[in-house]
N, C-alpha and C positions, 0 to 999 in steps of 0.2 A: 617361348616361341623360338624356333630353329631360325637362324639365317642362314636366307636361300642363298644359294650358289649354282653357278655355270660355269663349265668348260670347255673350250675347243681346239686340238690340236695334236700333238701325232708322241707317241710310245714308242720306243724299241728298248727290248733286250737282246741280252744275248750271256751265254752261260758257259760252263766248261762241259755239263753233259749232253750224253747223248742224241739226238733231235727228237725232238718234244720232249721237255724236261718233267721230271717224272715229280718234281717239288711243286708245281704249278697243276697238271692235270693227276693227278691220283685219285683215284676212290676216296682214299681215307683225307682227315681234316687237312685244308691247302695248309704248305709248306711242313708238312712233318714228314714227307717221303724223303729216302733217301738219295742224293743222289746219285749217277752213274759212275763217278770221276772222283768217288774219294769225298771230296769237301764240294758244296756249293759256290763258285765263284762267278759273280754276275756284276754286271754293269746295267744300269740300268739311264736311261734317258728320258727326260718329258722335254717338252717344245709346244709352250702355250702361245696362241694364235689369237686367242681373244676366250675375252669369261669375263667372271665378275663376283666376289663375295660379296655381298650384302650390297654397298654405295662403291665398297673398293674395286675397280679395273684391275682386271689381270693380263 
């Protein structure tokens, strides 16, 4: 049996390509596009608000 989980709370990225990154929306399977700028460099950010694994609080 899976334990459930929840999450709530806010994402941002941000990249060295072009606007709307081409690694994320492409046709072909996510993250094999290449992208605009050479090498992919991102920063990536979570900020949980409230959730829960299983009894665990997050």
């Amino acid at each position: 049996m899976a334990t459930s989980w929840q999450l709530s709370g806010s994402y941002f990225e941000n990249c060295n390509c072009d606007v709307v990154c081409p690694c994320l929306v492409s046709t072909n399977a996510q993250l094999t596009s290449k992208p605009t700028q050479g090498v992919c460099d991102v920063a990536l950010v979570f900020h949980i608000d409230k959730g829960n694994y299983g009894d665990v609080r997050l």
